[in-house]
Each structure stands twice: as C-alpha cells, then as structure tokens.
TIGU-969938 format. One line per field, with one value per residue (C-alpha): y, x, z; residue in three letters. Coordinates in pm, 1 decimal. Layout:
N
c2: [Y | ...];
c1: [X | ...];
c3: [Z | ...];
aa: [Ala | ...];
//
This chain:
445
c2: [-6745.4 | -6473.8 | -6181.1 | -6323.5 | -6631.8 | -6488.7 | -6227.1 | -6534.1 | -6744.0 | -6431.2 | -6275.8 | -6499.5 | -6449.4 | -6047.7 | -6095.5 | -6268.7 | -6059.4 | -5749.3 | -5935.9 | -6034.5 | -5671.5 | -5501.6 | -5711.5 | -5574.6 | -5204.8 | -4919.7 | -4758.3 | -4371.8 | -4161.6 | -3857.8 | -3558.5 | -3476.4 | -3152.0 | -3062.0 | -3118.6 | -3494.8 | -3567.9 | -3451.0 | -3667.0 | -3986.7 | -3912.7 | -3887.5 | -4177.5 | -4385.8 | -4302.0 | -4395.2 | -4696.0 | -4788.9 | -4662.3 | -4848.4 | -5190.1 | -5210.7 | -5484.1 | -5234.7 | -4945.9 | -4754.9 | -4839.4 | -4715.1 | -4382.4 | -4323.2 | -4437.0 | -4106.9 | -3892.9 | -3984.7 | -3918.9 | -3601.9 | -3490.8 | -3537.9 | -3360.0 | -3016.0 | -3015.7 | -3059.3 | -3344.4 | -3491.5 | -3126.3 | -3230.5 | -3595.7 | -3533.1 | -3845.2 | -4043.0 | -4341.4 | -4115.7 | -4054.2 | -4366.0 | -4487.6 | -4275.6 | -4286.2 | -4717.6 | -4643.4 | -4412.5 | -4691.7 | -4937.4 | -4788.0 | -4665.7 | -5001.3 | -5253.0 | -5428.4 | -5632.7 | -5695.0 | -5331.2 | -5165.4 | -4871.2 | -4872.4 | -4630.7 | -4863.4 | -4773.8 | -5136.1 | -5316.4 | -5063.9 | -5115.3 | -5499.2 | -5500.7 | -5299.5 | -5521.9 | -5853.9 | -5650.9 | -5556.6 | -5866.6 | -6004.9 | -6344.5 | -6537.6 | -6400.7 | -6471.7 | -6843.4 | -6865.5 | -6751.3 | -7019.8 | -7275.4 | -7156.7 | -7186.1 | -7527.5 | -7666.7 | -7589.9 | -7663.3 | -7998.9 | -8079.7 | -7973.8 | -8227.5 | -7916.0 | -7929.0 | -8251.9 | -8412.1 | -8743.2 | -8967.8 | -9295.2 | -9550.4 | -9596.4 | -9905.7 | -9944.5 | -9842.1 | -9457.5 | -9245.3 | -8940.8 | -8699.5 | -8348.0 | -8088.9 | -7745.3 | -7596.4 | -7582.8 | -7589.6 | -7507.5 | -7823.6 | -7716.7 | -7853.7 | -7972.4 | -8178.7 | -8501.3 | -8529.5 | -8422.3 | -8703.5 | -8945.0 | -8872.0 | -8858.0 | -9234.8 | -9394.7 | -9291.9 | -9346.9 | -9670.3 | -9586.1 | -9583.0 | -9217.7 | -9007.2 | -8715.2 | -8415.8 | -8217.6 | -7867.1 | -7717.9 | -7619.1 | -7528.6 | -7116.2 | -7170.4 | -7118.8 | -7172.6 | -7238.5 | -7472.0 | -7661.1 | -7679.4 | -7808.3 | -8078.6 | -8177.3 | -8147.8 | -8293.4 | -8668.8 | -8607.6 | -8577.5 | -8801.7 | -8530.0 | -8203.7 | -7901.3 | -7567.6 | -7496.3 | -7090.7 | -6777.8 | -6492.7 | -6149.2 | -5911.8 | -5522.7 | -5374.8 | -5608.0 | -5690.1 | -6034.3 | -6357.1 | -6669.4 | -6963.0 | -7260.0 | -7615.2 | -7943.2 | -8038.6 | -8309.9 | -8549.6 | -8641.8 | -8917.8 | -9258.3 | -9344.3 | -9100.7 | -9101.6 | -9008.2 | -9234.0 | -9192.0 | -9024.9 | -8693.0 | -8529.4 | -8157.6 | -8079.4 | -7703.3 | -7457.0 | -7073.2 | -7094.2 | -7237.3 | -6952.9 | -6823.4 | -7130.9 | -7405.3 | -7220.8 | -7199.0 | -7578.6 | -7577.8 | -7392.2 | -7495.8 | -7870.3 | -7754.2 | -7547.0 | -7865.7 | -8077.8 | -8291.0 | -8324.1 | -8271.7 | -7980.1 | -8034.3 | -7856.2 | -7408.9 | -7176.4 | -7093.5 | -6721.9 | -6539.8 | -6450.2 | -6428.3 | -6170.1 | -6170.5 | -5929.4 | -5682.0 | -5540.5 | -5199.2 | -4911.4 | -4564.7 | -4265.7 | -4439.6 | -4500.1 | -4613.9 | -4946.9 | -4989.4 | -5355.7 | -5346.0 | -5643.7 | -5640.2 | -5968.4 | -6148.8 | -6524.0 | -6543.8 | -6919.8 | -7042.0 | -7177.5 | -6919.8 | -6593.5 | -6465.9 | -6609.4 | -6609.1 | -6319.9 | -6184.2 | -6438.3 | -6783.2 | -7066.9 | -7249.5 | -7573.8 | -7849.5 | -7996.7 | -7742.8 | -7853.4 | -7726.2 | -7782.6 | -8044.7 | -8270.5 | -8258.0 | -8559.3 | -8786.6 | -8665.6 | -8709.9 | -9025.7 | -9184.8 | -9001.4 | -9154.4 | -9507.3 | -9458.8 | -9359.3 | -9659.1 | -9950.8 | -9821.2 | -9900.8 | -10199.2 | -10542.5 | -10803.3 | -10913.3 | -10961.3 | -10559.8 | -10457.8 | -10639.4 | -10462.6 | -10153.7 | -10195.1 | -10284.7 | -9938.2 | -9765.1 | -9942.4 | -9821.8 | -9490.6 | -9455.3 | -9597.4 | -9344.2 | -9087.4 | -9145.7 | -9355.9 | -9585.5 | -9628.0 | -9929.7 | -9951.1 | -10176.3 | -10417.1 | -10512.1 | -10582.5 | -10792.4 | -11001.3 | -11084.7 | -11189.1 | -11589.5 | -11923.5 | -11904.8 | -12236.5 | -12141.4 | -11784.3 | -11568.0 | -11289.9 | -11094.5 | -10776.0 | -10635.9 | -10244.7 | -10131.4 | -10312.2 | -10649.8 | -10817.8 | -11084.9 | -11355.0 | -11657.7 | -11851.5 | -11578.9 | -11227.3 | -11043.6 | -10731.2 | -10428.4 | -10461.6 | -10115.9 | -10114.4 | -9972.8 | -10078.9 | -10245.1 | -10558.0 | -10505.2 | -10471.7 | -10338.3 | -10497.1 | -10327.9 | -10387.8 | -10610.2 | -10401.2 | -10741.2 | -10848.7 | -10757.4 | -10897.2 | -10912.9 | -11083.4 | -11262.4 | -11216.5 | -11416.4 | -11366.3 | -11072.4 | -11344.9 | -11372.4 | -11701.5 | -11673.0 | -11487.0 | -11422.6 | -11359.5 | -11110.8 | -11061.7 | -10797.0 | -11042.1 | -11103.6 | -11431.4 | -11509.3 | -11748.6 | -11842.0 | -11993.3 | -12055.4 | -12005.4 | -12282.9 | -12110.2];
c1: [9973.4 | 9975.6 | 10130.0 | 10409.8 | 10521.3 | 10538.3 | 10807.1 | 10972.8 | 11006.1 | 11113.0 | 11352.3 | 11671.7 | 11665.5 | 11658.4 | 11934.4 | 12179.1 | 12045.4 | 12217.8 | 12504.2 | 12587.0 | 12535.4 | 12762.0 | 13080.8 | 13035.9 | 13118.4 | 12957.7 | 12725.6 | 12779.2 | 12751.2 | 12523.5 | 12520.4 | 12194.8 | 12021.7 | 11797.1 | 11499.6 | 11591.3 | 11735.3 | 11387.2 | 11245.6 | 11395.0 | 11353.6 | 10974.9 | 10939.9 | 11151.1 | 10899.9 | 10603.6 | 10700.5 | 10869.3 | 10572.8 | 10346.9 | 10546.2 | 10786.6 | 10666.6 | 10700.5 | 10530.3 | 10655.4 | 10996.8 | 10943.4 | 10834.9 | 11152.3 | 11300.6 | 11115.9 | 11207.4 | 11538.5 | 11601.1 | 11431.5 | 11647.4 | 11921.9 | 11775.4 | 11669.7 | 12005.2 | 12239.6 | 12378.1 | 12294.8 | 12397.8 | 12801.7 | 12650.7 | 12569.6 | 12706.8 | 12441.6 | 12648.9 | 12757.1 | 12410.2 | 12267.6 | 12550.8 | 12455.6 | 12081.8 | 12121.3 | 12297.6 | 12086.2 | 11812.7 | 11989.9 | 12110.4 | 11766.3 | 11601.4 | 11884.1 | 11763.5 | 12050.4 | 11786.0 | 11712.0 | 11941.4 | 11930.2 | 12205.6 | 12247.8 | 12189.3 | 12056.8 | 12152.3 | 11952.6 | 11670.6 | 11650.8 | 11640.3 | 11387.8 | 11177.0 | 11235.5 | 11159.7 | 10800.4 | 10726.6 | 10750.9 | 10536.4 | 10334.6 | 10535.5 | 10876.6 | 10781.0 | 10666.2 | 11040.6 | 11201.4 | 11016.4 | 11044.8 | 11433.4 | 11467.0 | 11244.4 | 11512.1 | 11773.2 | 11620.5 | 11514.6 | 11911.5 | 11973.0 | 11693.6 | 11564.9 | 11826.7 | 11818.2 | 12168.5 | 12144.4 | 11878.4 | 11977.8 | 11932.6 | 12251.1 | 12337.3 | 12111.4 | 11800.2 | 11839.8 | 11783.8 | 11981.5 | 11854.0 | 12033.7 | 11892.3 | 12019.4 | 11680.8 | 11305.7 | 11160.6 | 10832.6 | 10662.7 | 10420.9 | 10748.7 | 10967.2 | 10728.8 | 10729.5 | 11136.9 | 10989.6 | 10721.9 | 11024.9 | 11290.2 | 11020.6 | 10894.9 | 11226.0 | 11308.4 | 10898.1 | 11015.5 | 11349.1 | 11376.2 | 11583.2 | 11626.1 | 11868.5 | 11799.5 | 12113.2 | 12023.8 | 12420.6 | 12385.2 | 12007.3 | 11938.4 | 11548.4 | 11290.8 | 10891.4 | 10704.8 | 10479.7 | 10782.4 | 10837.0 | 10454.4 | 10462.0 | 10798.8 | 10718.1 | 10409.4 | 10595.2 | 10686.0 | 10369.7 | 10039.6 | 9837.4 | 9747.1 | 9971.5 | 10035.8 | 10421.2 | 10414.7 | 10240.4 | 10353.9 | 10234.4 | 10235.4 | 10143.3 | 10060.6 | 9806.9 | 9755.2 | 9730.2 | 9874.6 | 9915.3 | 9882.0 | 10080.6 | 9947.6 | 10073.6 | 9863.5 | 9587.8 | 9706.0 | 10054.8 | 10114.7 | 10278.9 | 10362.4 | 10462.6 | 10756.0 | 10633.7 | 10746.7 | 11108.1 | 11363.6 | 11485.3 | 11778.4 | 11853.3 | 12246.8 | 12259.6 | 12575.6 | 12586.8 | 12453.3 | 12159.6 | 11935.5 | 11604.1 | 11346.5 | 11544.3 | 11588.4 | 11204.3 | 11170.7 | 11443.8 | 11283.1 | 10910.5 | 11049.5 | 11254.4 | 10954.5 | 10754.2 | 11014.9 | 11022.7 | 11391.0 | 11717.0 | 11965.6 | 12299.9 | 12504.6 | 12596.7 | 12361.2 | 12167.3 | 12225.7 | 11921.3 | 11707.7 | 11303.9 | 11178.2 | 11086.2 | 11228.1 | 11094.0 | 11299.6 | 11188.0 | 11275.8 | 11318.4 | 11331.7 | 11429.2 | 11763.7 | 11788.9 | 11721.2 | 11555.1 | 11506.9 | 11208.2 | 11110.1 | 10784.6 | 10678.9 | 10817.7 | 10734.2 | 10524.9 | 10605.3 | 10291.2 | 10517.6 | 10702.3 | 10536.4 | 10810.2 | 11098.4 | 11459.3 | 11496.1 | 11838.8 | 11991.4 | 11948.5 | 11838.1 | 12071.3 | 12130.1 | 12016.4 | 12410.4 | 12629.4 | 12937.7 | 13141.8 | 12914.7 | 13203.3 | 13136.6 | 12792.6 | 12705.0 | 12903.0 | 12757.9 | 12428.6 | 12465.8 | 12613.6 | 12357.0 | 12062.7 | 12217.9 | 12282.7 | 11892.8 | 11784.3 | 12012.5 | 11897.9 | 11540.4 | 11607.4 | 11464.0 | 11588.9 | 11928.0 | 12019.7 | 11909.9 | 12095.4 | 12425.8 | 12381.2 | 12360.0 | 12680.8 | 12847.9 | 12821.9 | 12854.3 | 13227.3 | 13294.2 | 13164.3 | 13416.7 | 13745.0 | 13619.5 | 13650.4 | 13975.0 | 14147.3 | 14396.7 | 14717.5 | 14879.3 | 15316.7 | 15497.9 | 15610.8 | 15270.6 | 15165.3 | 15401.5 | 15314.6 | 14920.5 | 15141.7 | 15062.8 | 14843.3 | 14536.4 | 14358.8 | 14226.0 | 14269.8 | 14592.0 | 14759.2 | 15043.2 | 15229.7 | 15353.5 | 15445.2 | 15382.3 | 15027.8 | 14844.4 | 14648.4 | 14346.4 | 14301.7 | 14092.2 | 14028.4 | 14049.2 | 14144.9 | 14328.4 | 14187.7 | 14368.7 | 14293.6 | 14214.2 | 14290.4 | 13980.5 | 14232.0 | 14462.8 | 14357.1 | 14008.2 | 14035.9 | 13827.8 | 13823.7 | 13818.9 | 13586.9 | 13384.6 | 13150.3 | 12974.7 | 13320.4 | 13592.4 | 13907.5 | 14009.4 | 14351.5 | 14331.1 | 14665.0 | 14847.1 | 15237.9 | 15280.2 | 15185.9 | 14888.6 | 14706.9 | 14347.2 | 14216.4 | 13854.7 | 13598.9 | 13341.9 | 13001.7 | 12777.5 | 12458.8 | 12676.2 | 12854.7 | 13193.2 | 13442.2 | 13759.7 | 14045.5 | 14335.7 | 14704.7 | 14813.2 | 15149.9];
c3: [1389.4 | 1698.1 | 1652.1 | 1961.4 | 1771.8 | 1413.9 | 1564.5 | 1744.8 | 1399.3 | 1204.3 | 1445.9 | 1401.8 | 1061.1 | 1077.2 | 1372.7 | 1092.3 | 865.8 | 1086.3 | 1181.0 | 823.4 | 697.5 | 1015.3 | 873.0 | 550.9 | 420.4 | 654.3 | 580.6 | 478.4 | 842.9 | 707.2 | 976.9 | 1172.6 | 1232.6 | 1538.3 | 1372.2 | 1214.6 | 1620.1 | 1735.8 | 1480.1 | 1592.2 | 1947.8 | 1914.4 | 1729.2 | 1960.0 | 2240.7 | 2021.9 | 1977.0 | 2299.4 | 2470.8 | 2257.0 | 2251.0 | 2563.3 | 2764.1 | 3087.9 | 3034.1 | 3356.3 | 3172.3 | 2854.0 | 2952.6 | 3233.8 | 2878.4 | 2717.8 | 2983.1 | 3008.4 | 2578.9 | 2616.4 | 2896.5 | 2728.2 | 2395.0 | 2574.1 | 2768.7 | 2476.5 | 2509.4 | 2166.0 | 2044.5 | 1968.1 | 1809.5 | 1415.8 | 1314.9 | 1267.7 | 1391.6 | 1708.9 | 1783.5 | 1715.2 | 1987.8 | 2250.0 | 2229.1 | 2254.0 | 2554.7 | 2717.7 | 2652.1 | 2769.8 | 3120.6 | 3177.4 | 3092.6 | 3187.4 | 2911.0 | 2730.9 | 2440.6 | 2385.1 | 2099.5 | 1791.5 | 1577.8 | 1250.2 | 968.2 | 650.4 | 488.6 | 644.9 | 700.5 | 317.6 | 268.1 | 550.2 | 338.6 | 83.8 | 305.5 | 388.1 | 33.5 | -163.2 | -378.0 | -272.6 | -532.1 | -427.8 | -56.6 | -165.9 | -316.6 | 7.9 | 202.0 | -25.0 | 12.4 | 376.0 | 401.3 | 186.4 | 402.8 | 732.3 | 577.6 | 503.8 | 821.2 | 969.9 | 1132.9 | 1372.2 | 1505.4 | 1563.0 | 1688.5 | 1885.8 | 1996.1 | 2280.1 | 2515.3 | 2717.5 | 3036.1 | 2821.5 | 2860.9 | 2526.8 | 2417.0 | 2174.7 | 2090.1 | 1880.8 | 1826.5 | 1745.4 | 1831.5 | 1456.4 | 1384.2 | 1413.6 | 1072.2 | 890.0 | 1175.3 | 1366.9 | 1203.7 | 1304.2 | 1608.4 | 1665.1 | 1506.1 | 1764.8 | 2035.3 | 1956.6 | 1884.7 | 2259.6 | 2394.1 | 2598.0 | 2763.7 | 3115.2 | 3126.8 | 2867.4 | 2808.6 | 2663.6 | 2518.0 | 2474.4 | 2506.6 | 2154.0 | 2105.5 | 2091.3 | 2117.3 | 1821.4 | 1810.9 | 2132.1 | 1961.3 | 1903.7 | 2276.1 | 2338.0 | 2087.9 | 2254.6 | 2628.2 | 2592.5 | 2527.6 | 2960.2 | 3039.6 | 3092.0 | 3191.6 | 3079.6 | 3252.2 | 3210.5 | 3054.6 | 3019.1 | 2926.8 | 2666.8 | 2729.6 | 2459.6 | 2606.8 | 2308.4 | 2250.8 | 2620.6 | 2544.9 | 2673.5 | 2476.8 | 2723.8 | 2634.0 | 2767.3 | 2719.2 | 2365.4 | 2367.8 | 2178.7 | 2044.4 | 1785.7 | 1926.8 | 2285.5 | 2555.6 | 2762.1 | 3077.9 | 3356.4 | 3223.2 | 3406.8 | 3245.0 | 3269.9 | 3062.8 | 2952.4 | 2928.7 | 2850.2 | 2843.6 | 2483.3 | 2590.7 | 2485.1 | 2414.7 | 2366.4 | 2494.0 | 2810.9 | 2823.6 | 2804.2 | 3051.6 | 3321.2 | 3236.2 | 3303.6 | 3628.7 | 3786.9 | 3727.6 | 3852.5 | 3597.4 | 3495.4 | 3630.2 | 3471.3 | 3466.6 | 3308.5 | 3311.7 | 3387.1 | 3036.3 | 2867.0 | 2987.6 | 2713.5 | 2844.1 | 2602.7 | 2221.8 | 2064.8 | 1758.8 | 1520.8 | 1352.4 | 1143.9 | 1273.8 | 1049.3 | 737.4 | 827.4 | 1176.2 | 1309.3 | 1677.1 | 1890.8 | 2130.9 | 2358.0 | 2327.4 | 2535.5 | 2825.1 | 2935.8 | 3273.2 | 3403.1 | 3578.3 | 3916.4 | 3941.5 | 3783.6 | 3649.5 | 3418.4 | 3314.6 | 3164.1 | 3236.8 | 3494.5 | 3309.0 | 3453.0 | 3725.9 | 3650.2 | 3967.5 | 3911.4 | 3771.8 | 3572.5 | 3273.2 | 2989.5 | 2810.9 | 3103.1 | 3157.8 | 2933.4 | 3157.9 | 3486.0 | 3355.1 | 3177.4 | 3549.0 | 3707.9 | 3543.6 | 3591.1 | 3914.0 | 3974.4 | 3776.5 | 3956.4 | 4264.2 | 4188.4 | 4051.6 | 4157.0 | 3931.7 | 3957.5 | 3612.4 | 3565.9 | 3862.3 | 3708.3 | 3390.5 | 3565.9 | 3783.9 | 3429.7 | 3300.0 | 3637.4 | 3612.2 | 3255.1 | 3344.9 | 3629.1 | 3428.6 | 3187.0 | 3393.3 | 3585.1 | 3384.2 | 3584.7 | 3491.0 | 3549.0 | 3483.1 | 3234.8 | 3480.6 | 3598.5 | 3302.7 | 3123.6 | 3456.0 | 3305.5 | 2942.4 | 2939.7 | 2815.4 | 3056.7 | 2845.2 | 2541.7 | 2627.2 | 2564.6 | 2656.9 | 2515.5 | 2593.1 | 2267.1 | 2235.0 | 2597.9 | 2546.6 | 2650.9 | 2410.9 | 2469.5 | 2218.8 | 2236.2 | 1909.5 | 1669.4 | 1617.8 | 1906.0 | 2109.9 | 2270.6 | 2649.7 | 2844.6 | 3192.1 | 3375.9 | 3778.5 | 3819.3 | 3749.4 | 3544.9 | 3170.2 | 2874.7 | 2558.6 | 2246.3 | 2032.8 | 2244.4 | 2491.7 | 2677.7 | 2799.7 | 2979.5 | 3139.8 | 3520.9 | 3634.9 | 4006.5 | 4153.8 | 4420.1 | 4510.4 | 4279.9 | 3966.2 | 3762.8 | 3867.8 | 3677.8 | 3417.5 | 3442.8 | 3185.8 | 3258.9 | 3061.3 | 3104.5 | 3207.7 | 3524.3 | 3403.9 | 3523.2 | 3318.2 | 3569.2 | 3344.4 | 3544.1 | 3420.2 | 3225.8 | 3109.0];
aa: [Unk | Unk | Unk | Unk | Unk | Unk | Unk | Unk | Unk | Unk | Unk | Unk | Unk | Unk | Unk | Unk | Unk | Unk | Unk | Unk | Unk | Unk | Unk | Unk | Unk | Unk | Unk | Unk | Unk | Unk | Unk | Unk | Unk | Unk | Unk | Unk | Unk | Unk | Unk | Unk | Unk | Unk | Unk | Unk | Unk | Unk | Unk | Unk | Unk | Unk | Unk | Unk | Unk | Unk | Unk | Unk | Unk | Unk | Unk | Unk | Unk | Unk | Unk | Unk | Unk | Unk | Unk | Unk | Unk | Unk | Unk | Unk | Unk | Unk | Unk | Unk | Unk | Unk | Unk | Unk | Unk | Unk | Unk | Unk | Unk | Unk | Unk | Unk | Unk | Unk | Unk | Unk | Unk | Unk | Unk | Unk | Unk | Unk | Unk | Unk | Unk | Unk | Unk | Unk | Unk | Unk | Unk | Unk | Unk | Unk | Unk | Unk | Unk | Unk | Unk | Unk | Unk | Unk | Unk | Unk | Unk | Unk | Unk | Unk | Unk | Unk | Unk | Unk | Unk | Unk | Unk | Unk | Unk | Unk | Unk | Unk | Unk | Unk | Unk | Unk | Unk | Unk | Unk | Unk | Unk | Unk | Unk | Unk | Unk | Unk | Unk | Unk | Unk | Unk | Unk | Unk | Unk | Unk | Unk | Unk | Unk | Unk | Unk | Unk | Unk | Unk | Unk | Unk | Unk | Unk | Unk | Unk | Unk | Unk | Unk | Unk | Unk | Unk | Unk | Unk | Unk | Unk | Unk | Unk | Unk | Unk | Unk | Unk | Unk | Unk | Unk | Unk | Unk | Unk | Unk | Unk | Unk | Unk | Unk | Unk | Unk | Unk | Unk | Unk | Unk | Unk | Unk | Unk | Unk | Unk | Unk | Unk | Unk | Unk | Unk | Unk | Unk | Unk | Unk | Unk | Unk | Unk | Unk | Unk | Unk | Unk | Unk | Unk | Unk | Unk | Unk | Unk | Unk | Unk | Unk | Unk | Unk | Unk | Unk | Unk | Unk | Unk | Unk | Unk | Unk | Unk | Unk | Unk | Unk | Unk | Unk | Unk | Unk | Unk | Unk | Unk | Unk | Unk | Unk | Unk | Unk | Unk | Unk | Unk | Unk | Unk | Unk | Unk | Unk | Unk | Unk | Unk | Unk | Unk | Unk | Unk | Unk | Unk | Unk | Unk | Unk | Unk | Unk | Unk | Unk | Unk | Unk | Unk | Unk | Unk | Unk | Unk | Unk | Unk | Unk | Unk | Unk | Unk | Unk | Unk | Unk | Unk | Unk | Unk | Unk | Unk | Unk | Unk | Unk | Unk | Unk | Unk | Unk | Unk | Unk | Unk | Unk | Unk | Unk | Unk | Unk | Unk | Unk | Unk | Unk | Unk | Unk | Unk | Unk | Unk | Unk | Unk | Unk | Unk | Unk | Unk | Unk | Unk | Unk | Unk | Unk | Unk | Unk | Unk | Unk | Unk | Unk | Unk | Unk | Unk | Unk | Unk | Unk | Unk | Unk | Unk | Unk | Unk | Unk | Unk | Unk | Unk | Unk | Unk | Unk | Unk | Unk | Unk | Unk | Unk | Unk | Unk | Unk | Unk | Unk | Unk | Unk | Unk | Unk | Unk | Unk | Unk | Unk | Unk | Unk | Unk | Unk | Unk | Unk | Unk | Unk | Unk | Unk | Unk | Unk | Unk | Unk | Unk | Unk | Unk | Unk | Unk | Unk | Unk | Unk | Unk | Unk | Unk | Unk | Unk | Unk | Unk | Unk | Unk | Unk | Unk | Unk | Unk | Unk | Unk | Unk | Unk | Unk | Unk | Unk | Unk | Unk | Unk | Unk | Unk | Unk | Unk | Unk | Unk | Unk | Unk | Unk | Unk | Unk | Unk | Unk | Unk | Unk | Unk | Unk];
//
C-alpha cells in the first residue's frame, strides 16, 4: 500500500479520533518559554517544507512564522492553547489552505503514540474491531435496487477499501449491470480509498481510461489511477448515469464525481460538493502539539488540476432533498426519447405522469369528486371521508388524484383511474394499465 492511500484509509479515523477528544475535558494549558516557541516553530517548517504539497507555499509559510517570532508577536502568547491558535492562523492566511491546522493537544498527541506503538497482536485486534463494524454497516452501502423503467439506484455513504469492501462492491455493481440508467447517490458519501473508486468506475467503462493522479512531494511521486483490467460480472457501460451530490459530498466521492464529469460520463445533479482535493497528514509537534499537513493533491488528467477548495458544480443544480426526483425524471425522459417500441415508450410516459403528480400534486375540491361516486359495471366508486374509493370484485383502494380527472391507486402501481366527463357528470370510468391498455366502462349508476 503507497504511502498516499495508507494516509487516506487512516485519516478519518485520527479526524474522529480529535473530534471525540476536543468535546471532552481540556487539556491542561502549560505556559511556553522562548526557547520551547522556537522549538515548535522550527519543527513546523521542517515538516511543512518537507511535506506541503507546494513548496513555494510552505516556505512563505516559514517566513511568515518567523516574522512573527523575531518581531514579538508570539511574545504575549504563553498559553500553549493561545499560541497554538495564532500560529494555525498564521498558516492558514498564508496558505489559504482550509485543510491546514495545529492545535495544542496533548490527548491526543498521546493515544497517537499509542496507535504507532502497538504491538502486532494488539493492532490485529483493532482491525479485526473495525472489520466488524464496517461489515454491520455493509461497508456503507444503503440500498441498491432497480426502479420502474429499468433504471438502478444504488447509494452508499462510503468508498471502502475494496480488500474487505469489494465483494458488496462487485454485488451492488452486478445487481444493477443491465439497467438502462443508473443513479448514483453520493449526498451522503465523505470519500474513502481510491481503489475503491477504480473497482467502482470501472463497471462505466468498456475501455481502459485514465480517472486521476495523486502526487505526493515529499516523495515526488504520483500514483496513477486507471480504470482496472478486469472486474468480476458484467459491466454497465452503455447505461445512462446520473450522480446526486449535496454539500457533504466530500473527499473521495467528489473525486469519482469529477473524474466521471471531466469524462463526460454522467450527469450531476444535485449542490456543488464540499471541496476537499488534498490528503491530509496528521502529526505530532513537540510532544504536545498536534499539526495537519496536506501533503498530496489529485491532478485530474482532463483538466490538470482538481477540486480542491471550490467543489465540483453540479451539470443541474438543485437543493440536494430534491435531486433524486430531478434525476429519476431526467433519466426517463432520456430513455423514452430514444425509444422505438411502442409498448416501451408507453411504459415510459407512465412514470413520466406519476413523476409529475408527484411533484405538484393537484388538488381537486369535494364537490368534484363526490361527482365520480357511482356503479360504472363491475367497477365502483365511493366517496367516503373527503375520499373516493375504487373497488372492483374485492377489496377497495384509496384513489390519488394525479388532475383532475386521472387517479392513482393505492396499492396497485400498473393501474390507475381516469373519469371522462360530459355535462359536468361522470359518464365513463376508464381503466388504465401501465402496458398501455385502456378498459372504458361506462356509468351504469
């Protein structure tokens, strides 16, 4: 494993490690002299100018800290919270790096020692741990399923490491391998393991391409990451794919995002994604102190550069709570204007109709519908409660207006209801079934 995706599995859990350890009792705020301020200083530099992925950055970084140290203005600061503070700021307005950050934090200094110096059995139990729990949480997978009109959902919150996650992986990928679209919710999904993303991407694709690069400076290296040769089961490549993003869209998932919108391969619809491009390192300063360093940055091979900082822009943009529906019309829209066979095309203009009640739904007054109550053959209709129900031969469904005079029935997704009207009376009451087969049965009552 490169030295770029073990910090990328590993970070998250030193990130709730911090967050966990800020909400609990502070730590005790010893006072610095000159000499432990020069200290930290020096080795902030070291490593900044030995990790940052900008190297002209880090040292204005330098520079800039060792301004402020010769001038004084650390001199007032011997808190070591106070001067932790005002150091991450200098970084930070020097860099304009929202990753960047040094905190005074002894706590977890210490248990990150302790993470480093276990022993191989202690570190087996810790894995063993965390497999358990990322196996009961199906390594973030949610749901997969196939919608009406042959288009496949899946939403995962996570990119697992496929070493343990990529079976689930392979599993969601081939239960959705022949649907004509496929959606791709990612509103929830904060990124995770790049190989993740290959194994995943590489379902879109029939031939080999290029997804994204990962420099590292301090290494000068770049991992290149391709589509992979060989993926178990069928591919979904000629499907149509659409990409739901929010503002928490973060990290990973906003890599797979904008590898798959550079290559024009999906449509994103949704908000623009939170703008995190660079893998962060977490190490310890002086013991006590606690310093972030970005020390890699994606390099997308369309665009040469990435998200880092400004997201990626959806192609439809939408409130994230509605982008499901847009997406879901959207790709049935796409396929029923391709499509050649009539029966298809009817199926298509079934859900397009559903899809349109759903989202403005009519509403149609008392007195029009106690006007549809009546014997229509073997078919009734009552009004009861401020509602009409439909009954045939046996049980008796709730009918949802989707106009005026087009009805839903609950419970019963093939059919629905429509009312022909003539002199402000119901005359016939058709049946409608989602193959495109029309039942008239005129009012007998």
């Amino acid at each position: 494993m490169s030295k770029i995706i073990r910090w990328i599995v590993i970070i998250g859990a030193i990130l709730a490690l911090w967050v966990s350890l800020a909400l609990g009792q502070e730590p005790a705020a010893p006072t610095l002299d000159p000499a432990r301020k020069q200290a930290v200083i020096e080795e902030i530099a070291t490593l900044m100018n030995k990790n940052y992925i900008f190297a002209e950055t880090a040292k204005k970084m330098e520079e800039a800290l060792r301004a402020r140290l010769k001038n004084g203005d650390f001199d007032k600061l011997n808190a070591a919270p106070a001067f932790a503070q005002e150091v991450s700021r200098t970084l930070s307005e020097v860099s304009r790096d929202g990753h960047i950050g040094f905190t005074f934090n002894p706590a977890l200094a210490e248990d990150m020692r302790r993470l480093d110096g276990q022993s191989e059995e202690e570190a087996k139990k810790v894995r063993e741990r965390r497999l358990r729990e990322a196996r009961r949480n199906n390594f973030g997978f949610r749901k997969v399923e196939r919608l009406p009109g042959n288009i496949g959902y899946v939403d995962f919150r996570s990119f697992a490491s496929p070493d343990q996650a990529g079976p689930t992986a392979v599993a969601a990928m081939n239960f959705l391998a022949y649907c004509d679209a496929i959606i791709v919710d990612l509103r929830q999904n904060g990124g995770g393991d790049p190989a993740q993303i290959q194994l995943i991407s590489t379902y879109f694709f029939d031939e080999p391409v290029h997804l994204n690069d990962l420099y590292a400076r301090a290494e000068d290296r770049t991992d290149n990451y391709w589509t992979l040769p060989y993926v178990p089961g069928p591919k979904a490549a000629d499907a149509d794919l659409y990409i739901l993003t929010s503002a928490r869209t973060f990290s990973g998932a906003e890599e797979f995002t904008y590898n798959m919108k550079n290559l024009k391969r999906a449509t994103v619809i949704g908000e623009t994604t939170g703008g995190g491009a660079h893998p962060t390192g977490t190490r310890i300063v002086q013991r006590d102190f606690i310093l972030r360093v970005p020390f890699a940055r994606a390099i997308n091979p369309v665009s040469k550069t990435n998200w880092e900082g400004t997201g990626v822009a959806p192609d439809i943009a939408c409130p994230a709570a509605e982008a499901f529906d847009k997406a879901y019309a959207m790709a049935v829209e796409k396929l029923a204007a391709k499509a050649a066979d009539p029966e298809r095309r009817a199926e298509y203009e079934w859900i397009l109709t559903g899809e349109k009640a759903k989202q403005s739904p009519p509403r149609v007054d008392e007195k029009t519908l106690r006007t549809y109550a009546g014997v229509y053959g073997e078919r009734k209709v009552t009004f009861e409660n401020g509602t009409l129900y439909y009954q045939r031969t046996g049980p008796k469904y709730r009918l949802i207006p989707m106009s005026g005079t087009l009805f839903a029935v609950e419970g019963l997704d093939y059919f629905r209801v429509e009312f022909a009207v003539k002199d402000g009376k119901a005359v016939v009451l058709v049946g409608l079934y989602d193959d495109g087969r029309r039942e008239p049965s005129p009012r007998t009552k």
